[in-house]
N, C-alpha and C positions, 0 to 999 in steps of 0.2 A: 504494500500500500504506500503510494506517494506522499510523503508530508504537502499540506493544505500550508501555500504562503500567501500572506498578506502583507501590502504594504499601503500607509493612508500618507497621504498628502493633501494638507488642506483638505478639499471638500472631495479629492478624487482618490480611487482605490485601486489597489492591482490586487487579483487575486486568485489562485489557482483551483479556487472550488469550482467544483464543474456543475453544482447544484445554479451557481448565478450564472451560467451563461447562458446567454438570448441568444437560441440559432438565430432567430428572425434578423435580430439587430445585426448578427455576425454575416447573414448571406446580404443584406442591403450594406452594410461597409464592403464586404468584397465585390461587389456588383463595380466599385470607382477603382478596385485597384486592377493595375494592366496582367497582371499574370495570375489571376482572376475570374477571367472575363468566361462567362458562362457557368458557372461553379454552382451547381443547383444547392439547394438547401439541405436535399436528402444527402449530398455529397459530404458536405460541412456536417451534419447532424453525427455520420458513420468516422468522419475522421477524429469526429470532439473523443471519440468512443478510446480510440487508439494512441491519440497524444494528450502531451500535458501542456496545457491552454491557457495561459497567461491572458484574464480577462482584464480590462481597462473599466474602471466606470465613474460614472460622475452622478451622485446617488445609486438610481437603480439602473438609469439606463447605460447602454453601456456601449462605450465610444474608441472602442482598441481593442486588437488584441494582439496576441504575437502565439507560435504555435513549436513545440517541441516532440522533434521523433527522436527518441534513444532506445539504448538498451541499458541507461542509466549506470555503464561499467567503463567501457571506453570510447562509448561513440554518443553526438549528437547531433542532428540538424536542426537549425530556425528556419522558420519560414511562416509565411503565411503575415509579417510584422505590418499592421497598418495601424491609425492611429488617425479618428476622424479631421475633417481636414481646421476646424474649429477649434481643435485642441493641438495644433499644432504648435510650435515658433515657443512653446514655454518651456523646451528643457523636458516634457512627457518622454521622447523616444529615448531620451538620454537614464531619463527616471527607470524606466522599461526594461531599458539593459541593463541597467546596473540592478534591479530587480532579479529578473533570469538569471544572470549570472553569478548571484547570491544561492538562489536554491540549493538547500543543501544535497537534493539529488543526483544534481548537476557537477558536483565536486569531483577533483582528479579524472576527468575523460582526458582520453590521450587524446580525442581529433574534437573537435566542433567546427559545424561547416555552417556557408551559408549560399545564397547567389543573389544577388543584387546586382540591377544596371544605373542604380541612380544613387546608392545610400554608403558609399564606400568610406566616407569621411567619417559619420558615424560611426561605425563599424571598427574603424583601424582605429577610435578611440578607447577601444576595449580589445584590442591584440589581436582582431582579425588583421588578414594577411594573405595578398594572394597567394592562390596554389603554387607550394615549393616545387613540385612534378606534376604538371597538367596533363602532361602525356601519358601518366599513365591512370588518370583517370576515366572513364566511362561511362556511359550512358546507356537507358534504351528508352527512350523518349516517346510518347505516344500521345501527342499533341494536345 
């Protein structure tokens, strides 16, 4: 069982309970983000099931989120990090990662990976880094 993290800021929360997450609100924020685009709600509903889901909210509703696949040993992927566009410019995506990357789950993975085409500054502000050998990475991509 995954320890349950919260973190409050002012009037806003981040929290890993999966009891508060709104698919509804989550499939209408990914509907604006580009790598996104078509992501029905059933899809979102079966993956909340399988990762651990870093919710944003500002009371109940709930305006971010960011998404984690591990094996909680030595591997993890982010993805899915959006953050409404209203709640932007305050320091939240910076909040978010330093949140994640707090969980005590999260602790000692040899790799954590990401892909981003636009958010790299962020990112490298917490020791992400492009790929040391891209070449031998891989893919099987299915649009």
């Amino acid at each position: 069982m995954l320890e349950i993290l919260e973190a409050q800021r002012e009037n806003l929360l981040i929290s890993t309970d999966p009891a508060r997450l709104d698919i509804d609100a989550m499939a209408e924020l990914l509907t604006r983000a580009y790598w996104a685009k078509g992501r029905t709600r059933q899809v979102i509903a079966r993956y909340v099931q399988h990762s651990l889901v870093f919710g944003l909210y500002d009371g109940n509703k709930q305006v971010g989120l960011a998404r984690i696949i591990s094996d909680y040993t030595t591997f993890a992927w982010l993805c899915d990090v959006f953050i409404h566009e209203d709640y932007r410019g305050r320091g939240t995506g910076q909040w978010l990662m330093q949140t994640i990357l707090s969980h005590p789950d999260l602790q000692g993975l040899r790799r954590f990976v990401l892909v981003t085409s636009d958010a790299h500054g962020l990112y490298a502000k917490y020791g992400f880094t492009p790929l040391g050998n891209p070449e031998i990475w891989m893919e099987l991509f299915n649009g």
